[in-house]
MIDOSE-1310 file (N, C-alpha, C; in nm, 2 decimals, decimal comma, always signed):
residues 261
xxxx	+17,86/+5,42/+11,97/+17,91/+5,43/+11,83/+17,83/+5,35/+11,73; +17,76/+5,41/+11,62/+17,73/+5,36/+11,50/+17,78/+5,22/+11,43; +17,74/+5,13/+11,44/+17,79/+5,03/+11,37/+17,81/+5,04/+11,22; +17,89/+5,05/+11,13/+17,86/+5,07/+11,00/+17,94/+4,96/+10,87
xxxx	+17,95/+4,84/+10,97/+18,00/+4,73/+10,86/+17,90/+4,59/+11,01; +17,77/+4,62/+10,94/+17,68/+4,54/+11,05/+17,66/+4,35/+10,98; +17,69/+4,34/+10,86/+17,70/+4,25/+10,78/+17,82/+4,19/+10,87; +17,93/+4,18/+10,85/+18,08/+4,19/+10,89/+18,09/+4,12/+11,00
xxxx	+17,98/+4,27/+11,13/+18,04/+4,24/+11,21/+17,98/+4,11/+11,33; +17,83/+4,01/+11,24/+17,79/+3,95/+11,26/+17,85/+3,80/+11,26; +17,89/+3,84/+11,15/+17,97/+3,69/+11,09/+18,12/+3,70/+11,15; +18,15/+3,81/+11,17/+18,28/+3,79/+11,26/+18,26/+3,72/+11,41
xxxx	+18,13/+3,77/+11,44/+18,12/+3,75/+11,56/+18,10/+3,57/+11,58; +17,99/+3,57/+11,49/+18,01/+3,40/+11,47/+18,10/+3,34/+11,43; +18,21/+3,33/+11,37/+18,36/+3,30/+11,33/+18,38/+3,30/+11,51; +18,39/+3,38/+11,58/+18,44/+3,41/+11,74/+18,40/+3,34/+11,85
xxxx	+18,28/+3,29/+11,84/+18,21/+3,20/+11,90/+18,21/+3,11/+11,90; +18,23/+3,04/+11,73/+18,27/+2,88/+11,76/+18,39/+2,84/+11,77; +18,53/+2,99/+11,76/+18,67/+2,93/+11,76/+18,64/+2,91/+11,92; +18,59/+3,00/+11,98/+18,58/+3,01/+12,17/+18,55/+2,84/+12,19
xxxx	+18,43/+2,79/+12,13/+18,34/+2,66/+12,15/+18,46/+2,53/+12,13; +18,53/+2,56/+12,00/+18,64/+2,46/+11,95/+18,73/+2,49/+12,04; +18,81/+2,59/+12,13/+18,92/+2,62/+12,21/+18,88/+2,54/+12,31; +18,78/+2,53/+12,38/+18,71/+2,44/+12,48/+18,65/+2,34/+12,51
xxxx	+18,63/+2,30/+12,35/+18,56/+2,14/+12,36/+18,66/+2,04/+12,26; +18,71/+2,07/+12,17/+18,83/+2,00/+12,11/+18,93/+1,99/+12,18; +18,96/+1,83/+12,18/+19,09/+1,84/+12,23/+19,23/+1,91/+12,19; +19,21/+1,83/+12,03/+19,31/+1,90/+11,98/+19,33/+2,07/+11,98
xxxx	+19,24/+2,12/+11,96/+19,29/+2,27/+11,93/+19,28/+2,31/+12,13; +19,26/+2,25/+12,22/+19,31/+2,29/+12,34/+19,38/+2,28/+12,38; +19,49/+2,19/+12,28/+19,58/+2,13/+12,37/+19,68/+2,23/+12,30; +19,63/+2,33/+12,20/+19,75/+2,40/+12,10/+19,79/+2,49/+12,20
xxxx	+19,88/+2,58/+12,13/+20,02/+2,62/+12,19/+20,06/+2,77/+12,11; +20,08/+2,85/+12,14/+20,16/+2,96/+12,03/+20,26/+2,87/+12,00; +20,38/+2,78/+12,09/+20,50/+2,75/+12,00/+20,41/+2,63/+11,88; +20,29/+2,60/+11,96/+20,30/+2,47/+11,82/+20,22/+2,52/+11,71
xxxx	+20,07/+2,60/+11,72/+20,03/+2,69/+11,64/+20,18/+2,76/+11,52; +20,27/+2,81/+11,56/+20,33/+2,90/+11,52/+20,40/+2,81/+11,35; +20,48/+2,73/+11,36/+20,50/+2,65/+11,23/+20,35/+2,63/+11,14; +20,28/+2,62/+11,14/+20,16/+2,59/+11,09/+20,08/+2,72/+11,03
xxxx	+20,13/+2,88/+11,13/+20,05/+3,01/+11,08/+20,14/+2,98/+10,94; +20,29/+2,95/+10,95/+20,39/+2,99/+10,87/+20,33/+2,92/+10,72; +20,31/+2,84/+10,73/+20,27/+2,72/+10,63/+20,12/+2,77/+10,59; +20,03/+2,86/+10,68/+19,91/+2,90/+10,58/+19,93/+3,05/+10,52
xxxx	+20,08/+3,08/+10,56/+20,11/+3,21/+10,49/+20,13/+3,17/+10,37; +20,22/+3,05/+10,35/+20,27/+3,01/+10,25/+20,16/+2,99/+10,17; +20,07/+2,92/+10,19/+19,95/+2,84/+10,13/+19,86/+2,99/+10,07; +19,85/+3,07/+10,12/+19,78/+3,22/+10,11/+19,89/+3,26/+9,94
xxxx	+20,03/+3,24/+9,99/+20,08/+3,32/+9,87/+20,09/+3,26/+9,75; +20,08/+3,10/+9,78/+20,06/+3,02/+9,64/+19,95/+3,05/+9,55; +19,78/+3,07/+9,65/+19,68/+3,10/+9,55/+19,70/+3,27/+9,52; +19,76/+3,31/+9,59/+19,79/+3,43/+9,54/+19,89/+3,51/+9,41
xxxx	+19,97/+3,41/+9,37/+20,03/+3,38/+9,26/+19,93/+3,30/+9,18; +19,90/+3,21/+9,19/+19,80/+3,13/+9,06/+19,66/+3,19/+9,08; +19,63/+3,35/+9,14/+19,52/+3,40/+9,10/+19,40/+3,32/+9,13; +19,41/+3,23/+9,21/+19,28/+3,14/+9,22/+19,24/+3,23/+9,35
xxxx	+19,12/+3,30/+9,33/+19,05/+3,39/+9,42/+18,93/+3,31/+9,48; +18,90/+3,21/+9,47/+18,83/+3,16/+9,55/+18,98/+3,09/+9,70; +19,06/+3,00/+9,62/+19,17/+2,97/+9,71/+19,25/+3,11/+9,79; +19,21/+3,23/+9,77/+19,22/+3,33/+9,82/+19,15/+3,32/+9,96
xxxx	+19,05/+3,35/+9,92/+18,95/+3,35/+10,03/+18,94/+3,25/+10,14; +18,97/+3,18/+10,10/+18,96/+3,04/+10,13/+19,08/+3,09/+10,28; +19,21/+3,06/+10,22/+19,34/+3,09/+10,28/+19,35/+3,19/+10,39; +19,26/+3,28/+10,34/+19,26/+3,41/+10,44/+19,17/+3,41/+10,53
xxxx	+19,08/+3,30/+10,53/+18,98/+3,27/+10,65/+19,08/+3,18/+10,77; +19,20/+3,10/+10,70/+19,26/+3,02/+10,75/+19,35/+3,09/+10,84; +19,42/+3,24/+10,77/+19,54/+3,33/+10,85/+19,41/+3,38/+10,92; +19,30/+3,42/+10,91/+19,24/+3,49/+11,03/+19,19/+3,44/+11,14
xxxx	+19,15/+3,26/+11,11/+19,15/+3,18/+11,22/+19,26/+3,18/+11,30; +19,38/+3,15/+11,29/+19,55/+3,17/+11,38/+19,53/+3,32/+11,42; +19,48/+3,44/+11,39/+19,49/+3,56/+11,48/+19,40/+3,54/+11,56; +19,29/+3,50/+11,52/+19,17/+3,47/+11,68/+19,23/+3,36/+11,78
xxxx	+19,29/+3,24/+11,72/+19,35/+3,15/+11,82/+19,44/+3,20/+11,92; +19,57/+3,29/+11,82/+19,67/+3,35/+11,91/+19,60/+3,45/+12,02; +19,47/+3,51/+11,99/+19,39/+3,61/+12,09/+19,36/+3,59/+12,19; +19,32/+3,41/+12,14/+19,23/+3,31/+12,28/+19,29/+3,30/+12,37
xxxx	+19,46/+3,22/+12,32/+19,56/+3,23/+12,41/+19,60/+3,34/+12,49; +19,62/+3,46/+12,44/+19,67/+3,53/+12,49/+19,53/+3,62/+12,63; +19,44/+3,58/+12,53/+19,32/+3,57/+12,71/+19,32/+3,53/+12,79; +19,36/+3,35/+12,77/+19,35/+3,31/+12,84/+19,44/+3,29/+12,93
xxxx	+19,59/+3,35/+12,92/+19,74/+3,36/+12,97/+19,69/+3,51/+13,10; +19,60/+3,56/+13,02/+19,59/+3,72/+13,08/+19,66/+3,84/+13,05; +19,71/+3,82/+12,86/+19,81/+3,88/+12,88/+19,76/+4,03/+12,75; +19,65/+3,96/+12,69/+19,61/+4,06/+12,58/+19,49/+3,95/+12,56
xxxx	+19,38/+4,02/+12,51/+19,27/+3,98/+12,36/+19,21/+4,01/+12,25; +19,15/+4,00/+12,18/+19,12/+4,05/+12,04/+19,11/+4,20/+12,06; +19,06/+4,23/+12,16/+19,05/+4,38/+12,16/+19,15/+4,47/+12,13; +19,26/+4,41/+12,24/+19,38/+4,51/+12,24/+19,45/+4,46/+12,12
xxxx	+19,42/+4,36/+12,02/+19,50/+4,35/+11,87/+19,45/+4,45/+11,84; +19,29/+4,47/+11,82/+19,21/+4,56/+11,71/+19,28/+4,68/+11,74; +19,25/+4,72/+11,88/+19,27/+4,84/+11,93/+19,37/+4,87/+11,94; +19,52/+4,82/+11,89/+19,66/+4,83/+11,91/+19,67/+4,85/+11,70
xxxx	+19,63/+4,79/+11,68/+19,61/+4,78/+11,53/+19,55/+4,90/+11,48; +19,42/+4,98/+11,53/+19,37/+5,11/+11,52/+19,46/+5,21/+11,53; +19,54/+5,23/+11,66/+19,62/+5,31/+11,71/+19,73/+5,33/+11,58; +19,81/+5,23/+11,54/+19,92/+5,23/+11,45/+19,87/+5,28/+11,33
xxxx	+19,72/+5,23/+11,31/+19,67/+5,32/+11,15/+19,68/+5,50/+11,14; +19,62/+5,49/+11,26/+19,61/+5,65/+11,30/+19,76/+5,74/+11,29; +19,85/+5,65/+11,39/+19,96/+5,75/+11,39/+20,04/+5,70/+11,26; +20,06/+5,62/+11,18/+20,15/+5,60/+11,10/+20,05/+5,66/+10,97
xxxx	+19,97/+5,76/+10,94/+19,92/+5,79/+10,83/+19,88/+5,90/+10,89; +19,96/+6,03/+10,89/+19,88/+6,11/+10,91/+19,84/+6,24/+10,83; +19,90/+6,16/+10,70/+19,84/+6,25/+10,63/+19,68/+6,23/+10,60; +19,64/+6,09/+10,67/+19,50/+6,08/+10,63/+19,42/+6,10/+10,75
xxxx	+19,49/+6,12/+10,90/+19,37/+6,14/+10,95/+19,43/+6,27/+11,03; +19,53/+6,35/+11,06/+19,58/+6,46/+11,08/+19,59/+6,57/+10,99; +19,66/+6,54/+10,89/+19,74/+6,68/+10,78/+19,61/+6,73/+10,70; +19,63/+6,82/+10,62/+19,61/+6,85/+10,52/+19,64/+6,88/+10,42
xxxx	+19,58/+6,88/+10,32/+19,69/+6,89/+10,15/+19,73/+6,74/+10,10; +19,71/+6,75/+9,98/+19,80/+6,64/+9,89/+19,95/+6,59/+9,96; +19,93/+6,43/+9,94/+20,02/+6,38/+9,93/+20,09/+6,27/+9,87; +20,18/+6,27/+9,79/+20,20/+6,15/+9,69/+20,29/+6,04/+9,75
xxxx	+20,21/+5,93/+9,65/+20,32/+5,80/+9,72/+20,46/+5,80/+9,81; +20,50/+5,85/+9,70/+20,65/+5,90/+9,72/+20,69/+5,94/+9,88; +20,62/+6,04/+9,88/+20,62/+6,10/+10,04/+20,59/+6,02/+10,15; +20,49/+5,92/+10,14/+20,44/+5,83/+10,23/+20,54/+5,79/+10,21
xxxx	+20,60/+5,69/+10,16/+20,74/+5,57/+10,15/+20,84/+5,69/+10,24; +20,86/+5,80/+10,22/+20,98/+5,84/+10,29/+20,92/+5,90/+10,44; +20,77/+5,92/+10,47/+20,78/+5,94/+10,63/+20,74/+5,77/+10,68; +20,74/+5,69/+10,64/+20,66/+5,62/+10,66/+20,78/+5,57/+10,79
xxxx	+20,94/+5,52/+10,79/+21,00/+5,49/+10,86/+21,07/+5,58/+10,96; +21,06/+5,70/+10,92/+21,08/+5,84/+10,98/+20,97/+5,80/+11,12; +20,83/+5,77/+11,08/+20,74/+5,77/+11,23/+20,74/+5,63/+11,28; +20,82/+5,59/+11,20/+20,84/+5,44/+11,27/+20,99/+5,43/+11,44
xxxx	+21,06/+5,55/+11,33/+21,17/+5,52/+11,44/+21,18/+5,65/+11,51; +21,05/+5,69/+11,53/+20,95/+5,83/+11,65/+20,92/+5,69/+11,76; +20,86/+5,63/+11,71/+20,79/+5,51/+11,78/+20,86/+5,44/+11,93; +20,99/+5,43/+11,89/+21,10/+5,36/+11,94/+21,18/+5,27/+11,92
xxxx	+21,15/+5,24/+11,76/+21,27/+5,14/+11,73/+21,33/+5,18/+11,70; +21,49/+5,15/+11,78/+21,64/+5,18/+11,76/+21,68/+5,15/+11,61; +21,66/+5,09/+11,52/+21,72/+5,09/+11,40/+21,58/+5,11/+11,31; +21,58/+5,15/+11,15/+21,52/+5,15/+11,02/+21,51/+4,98/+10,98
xxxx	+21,60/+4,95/+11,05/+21,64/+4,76/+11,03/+21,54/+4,69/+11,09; +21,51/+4,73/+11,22/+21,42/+4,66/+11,32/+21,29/+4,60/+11,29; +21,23/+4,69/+11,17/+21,10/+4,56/+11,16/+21,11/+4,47/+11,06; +21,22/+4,46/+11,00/+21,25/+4,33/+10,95/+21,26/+4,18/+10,98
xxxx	+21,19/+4,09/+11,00/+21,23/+3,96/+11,10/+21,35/+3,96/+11,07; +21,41/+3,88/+11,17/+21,58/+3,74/+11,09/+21,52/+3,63/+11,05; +21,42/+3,58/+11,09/+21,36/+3,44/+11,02/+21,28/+3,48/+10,86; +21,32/+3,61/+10,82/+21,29/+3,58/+10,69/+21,37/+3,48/+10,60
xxxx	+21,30/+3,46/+10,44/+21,37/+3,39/+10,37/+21,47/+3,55/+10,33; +21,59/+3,46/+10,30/+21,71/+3,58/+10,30/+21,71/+3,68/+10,19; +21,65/+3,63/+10,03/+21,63/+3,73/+9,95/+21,47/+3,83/+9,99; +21,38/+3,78/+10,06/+21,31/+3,83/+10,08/+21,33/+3,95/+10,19
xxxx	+21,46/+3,90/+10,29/+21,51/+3,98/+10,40/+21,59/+4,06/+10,31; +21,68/+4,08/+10,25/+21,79/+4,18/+10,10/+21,66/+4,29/+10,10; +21,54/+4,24/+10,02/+21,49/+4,32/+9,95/+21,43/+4,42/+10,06; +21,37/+4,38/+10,16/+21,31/+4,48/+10,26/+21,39/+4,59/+10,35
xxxx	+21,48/+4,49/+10,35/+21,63/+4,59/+10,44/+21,65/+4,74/+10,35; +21,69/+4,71/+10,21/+21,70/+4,75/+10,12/+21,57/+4,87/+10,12; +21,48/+4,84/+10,17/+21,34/+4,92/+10,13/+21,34/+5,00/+10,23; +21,36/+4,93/+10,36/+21,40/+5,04/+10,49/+21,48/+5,13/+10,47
xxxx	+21,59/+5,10/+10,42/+21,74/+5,17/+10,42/+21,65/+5,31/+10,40; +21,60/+5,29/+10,18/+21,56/+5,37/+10,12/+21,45/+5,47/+10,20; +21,37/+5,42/+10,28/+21,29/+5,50/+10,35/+21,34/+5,67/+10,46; +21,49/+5,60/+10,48/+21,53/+5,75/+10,57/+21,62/+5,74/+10,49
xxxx	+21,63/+5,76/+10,33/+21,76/+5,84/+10,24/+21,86/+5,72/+10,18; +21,93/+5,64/+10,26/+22,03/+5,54/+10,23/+21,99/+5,48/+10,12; +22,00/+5,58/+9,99/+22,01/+5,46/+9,90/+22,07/+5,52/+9,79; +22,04/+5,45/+9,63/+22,13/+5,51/+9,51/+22,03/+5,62/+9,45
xxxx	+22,05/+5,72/+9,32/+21,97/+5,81/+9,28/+21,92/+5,74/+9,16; +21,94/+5,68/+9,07/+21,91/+5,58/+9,01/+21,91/+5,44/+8,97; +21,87/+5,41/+8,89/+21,87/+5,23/+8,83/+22,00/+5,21/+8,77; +22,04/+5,30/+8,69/+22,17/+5,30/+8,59/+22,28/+5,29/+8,73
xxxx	+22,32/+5,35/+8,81/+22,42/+5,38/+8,92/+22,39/+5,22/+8,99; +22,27/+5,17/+9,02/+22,27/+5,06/+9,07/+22,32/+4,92/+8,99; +22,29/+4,95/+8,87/+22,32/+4,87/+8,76/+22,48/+4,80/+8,73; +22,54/+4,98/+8,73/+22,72/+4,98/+8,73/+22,76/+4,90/+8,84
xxxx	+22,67/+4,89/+8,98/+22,68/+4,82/+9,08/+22,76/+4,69/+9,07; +22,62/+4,65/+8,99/+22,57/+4,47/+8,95/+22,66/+4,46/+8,90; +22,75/+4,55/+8,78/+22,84/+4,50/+8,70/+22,98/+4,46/+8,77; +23,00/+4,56/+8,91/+23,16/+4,58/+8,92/+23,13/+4,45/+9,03
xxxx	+23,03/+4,40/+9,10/+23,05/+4,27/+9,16/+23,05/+4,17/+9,09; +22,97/+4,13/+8,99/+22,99/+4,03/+8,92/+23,14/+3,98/+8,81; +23,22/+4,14/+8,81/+23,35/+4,13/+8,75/+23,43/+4,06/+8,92; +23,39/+4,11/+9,04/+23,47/+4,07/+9,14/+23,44/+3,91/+9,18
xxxx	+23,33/+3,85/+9,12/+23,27/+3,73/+9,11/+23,39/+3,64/+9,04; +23,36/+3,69/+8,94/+23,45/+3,67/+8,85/+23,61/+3,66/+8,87; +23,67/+3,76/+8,93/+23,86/+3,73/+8,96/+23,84/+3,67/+9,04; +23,78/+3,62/+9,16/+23,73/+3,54/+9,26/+23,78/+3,41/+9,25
xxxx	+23,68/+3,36/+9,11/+23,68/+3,24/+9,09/+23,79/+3,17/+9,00; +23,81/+3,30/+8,93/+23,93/+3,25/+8,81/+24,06/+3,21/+8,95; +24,07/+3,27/+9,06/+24,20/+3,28/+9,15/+24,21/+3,16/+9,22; +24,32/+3,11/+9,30/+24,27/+2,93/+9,34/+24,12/+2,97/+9,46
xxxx	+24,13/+2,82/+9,46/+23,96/+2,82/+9,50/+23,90/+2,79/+9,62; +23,87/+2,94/+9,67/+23,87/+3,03/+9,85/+23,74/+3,01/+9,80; +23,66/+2,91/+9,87/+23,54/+2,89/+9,88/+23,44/+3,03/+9,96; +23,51/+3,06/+10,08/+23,44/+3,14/+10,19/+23,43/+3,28/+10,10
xxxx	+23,55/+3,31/+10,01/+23,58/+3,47/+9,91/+23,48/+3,43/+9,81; +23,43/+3,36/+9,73/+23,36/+3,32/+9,66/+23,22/+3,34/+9,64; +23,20/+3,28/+9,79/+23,05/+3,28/+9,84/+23,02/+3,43/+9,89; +23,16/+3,49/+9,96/+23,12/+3,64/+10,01/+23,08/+3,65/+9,85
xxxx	+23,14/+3,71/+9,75/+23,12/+3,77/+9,61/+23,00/+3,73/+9,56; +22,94/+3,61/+9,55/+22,83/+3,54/+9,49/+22,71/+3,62/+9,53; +22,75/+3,63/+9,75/+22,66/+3,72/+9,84/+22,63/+3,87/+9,76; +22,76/+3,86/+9,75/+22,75/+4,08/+9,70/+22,63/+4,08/+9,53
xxxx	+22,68/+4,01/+9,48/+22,56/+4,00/+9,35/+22,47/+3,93/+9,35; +22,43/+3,89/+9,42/+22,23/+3,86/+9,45/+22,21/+3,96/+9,55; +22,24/+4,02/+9,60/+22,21/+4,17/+9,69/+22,19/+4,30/+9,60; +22,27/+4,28/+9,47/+22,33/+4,39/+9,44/+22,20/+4,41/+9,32
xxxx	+22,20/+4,29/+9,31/+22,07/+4,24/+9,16/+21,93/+4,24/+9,24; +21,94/+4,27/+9,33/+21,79/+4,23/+9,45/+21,80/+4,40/+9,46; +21,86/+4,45/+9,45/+21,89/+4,62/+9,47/+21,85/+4,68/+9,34; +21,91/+4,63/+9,23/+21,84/+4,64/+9,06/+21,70/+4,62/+9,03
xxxx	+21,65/+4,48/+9,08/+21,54/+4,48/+9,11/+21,38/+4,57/+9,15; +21,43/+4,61/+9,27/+21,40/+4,74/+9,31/+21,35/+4,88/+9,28; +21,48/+4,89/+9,20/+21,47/+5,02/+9,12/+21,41/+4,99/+9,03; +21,39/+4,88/+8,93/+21,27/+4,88/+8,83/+21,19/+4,83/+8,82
xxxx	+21,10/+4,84/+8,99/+20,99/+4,82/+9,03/+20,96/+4,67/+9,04; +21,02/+4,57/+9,03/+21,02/+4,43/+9,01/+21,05/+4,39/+9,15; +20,96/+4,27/+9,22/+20,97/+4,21/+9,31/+21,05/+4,06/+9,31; +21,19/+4,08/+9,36/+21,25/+3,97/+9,33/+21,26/+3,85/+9,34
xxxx	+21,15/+3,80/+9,44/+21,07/+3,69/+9,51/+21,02/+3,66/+9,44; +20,92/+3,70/+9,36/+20,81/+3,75/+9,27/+20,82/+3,65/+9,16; +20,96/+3,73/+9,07/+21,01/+3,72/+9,00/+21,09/+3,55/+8,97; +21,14/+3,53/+9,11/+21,20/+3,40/+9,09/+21,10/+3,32/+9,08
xxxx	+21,02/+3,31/+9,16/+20,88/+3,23/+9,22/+20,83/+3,23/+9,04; +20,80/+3,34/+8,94/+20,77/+3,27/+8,85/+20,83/+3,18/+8,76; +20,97/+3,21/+8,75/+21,09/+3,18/+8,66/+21,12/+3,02/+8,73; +21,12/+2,98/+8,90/+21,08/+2,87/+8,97/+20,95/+2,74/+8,91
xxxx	+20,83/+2,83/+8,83/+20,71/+2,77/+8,80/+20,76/+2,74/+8,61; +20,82/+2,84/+8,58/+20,87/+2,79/+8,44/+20,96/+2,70/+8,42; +21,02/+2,69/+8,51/+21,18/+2,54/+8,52/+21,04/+2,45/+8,53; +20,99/+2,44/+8,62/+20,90/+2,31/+8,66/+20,83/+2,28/+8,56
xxxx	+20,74/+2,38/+8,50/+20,66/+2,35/+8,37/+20,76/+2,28/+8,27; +20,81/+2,34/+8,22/+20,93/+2,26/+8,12/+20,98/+2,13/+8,13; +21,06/+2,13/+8,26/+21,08/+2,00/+8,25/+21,01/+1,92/+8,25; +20,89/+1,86/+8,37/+20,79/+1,84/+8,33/+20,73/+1,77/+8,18
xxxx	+20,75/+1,89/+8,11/+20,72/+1,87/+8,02/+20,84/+1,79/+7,92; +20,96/+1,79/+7,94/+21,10/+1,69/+7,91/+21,02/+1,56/+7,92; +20,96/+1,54/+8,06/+21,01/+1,41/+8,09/+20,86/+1,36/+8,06; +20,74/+1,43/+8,05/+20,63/+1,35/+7,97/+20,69/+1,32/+7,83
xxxx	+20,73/+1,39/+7,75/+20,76/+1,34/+7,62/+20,89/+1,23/+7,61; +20,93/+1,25/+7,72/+21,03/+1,11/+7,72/+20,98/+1,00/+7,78; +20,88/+0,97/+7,81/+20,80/+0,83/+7,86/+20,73/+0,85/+7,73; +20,60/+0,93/+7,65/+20,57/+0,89/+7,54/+20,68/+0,79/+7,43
xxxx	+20,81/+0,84/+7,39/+20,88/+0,79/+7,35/+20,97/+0,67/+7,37; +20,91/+0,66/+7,49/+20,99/+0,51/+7,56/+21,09/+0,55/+7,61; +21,13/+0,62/+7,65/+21,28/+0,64/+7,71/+21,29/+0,69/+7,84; +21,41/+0,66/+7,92/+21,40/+0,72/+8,06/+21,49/+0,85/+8,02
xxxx	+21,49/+0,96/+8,10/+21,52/+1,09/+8,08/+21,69/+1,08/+8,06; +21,75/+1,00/+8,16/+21,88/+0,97/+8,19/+21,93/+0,93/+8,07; +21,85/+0,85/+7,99/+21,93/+0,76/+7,83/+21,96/+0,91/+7,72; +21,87/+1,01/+7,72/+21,83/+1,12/+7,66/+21,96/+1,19/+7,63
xxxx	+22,01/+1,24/+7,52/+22,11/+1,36/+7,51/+22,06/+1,46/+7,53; +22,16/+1,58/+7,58/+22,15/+1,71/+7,64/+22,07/+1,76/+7,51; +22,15/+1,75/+7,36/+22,08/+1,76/+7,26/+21,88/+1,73/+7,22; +21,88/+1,61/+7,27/+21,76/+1,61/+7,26/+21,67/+1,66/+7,37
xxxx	+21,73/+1,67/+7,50/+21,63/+1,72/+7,60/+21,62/+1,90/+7,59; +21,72/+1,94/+7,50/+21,71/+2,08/+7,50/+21,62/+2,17/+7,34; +21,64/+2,05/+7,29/+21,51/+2,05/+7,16/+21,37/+2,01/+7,21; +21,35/+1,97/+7,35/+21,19/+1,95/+7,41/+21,20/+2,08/+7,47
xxxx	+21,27/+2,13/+7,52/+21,31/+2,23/+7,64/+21,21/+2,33/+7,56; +21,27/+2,37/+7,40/+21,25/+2,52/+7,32/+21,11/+2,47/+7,29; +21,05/+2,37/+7,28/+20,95/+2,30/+7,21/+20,86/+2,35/+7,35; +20,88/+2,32/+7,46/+20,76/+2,36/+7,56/+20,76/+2,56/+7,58
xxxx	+20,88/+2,61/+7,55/+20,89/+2,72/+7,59/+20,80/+2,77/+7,45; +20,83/+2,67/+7,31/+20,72/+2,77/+7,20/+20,56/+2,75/+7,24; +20,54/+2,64/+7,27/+20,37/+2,63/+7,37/+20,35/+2,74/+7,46; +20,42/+2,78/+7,51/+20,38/+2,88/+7,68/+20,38/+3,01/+7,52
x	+20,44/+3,02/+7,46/+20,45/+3,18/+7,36/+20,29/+3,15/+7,31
């Protein structure tokens, strides 16, 4: 077969040679582990989606040499167990491109987004997974687990016809939020209700195209900026944040939020 990414598949190869060299002459990375590897891939996912939020495309690159180092490691291991190697990733990874797109390497004729999202779980659960649910971890973070469940569901039908219908949703839980709490105070009824409207608003989300991870994660970077920005101008001033009235910390508050405009 034609080689036709020869640039690529040089430097991959060298990337492959010295993890091989480091797997067998370092102590440390010999002594690693899938369980101990495994907290640490987690943490350069993380690390991947921070520059990937702050747009820094060199820390892109960077990050993503670091998640592709942990798939060659997990590879080593699993060679050296006897149980799989890079090949059967590639080559298991090949296979899944093939059958899960077939309108690109089977069908013919146009096919729009739309269509993919709806066969896409359809040949997932040809495959053999017993639920639409199933490629969802449980060790997600939970609103990240809402939103994908949610995305499965939608893939074989289970869902609302519009945004407005989801919307009336958001409203009639947050009224049940609401008698909830006004009623004496059933902590476990509370928290169920609280549950149903961050589900229900992660479901809203969705429908208008907004990622609610996304979303927090920026609204998370705006609390931080601001305050922040509170408590520098309250050491300029001499003062500890704590002495401060609500009044005046919320006149720095509108003051950093007119800077970001």
């Amino acid at each position: 077969m034609e080689i036709k990414h020869t640039k690529e598949v040089e430097a991959f190869d060298n990337m492959l040679s010295l993890m091989e060299k480091v797997r067998k002459e370092c102590p440390w990375d010999n002594a690693q582990t899938n369980d101990s590897l495994r907290t640490l891939t987690i943490e350069e996912i993380y690390e991947l989606s921070q520059a990937i939020m702050d747009r820094d495309y060199k820390n892109i690159c960077k990050e993503l040499g670091d998640v592709m180092m942990h798939v060659v490691f997990y590879s080593l291991i699993g060679k050296e167990e006897s149980m799989f190697d890079l090949c059967d990733v590639f080559n298991s990874l090949s296979e899944k491109l093939i059958r899960r797109h077939p309108h690109v390497f089977c069908e013919d004729g146009s096919i729009t987004y739309e269509d993919v999202e709806k066969n896409w779980e359809k040949i997932k659960l040809k495959e053999g997974n017993r639920s639409a649910l199933s490629g969802v971890p449980q060790s997600l973070p939970s609103l990240v687990k809402a939103y994908r469940m949610q995305d499965k569901a939608k893939g074989v039908g289970f869902d609302w016809d519009n945004a407005a219908q989801v919307w009336e949703k958001v409203e009639e839980e947050l009224q049940e939020l609401r008698t909830e709490t006004e009623k004496e105070n059933n902590k476990e009824k509370i928290e169920n209700e609280f549950g149903d409207v961050l589900f229900a608003l992660i479901n809203y989300a969705r429908f208008i195209d907004v990622n609610p991870d996304t979303a927090l994660e920026k609204t998370n970077r705006k609390f931080k900026s601001r305050f922040q920005y509170i408590e520098e101008k309250s050491k300029e001033r001499g003062k500890n944040l704590s002495d401060m009235s609500l009044d005046e910390m919320n006149s720095l508050w509108e003051e950093a939020k007119s800077k970001e405009q």
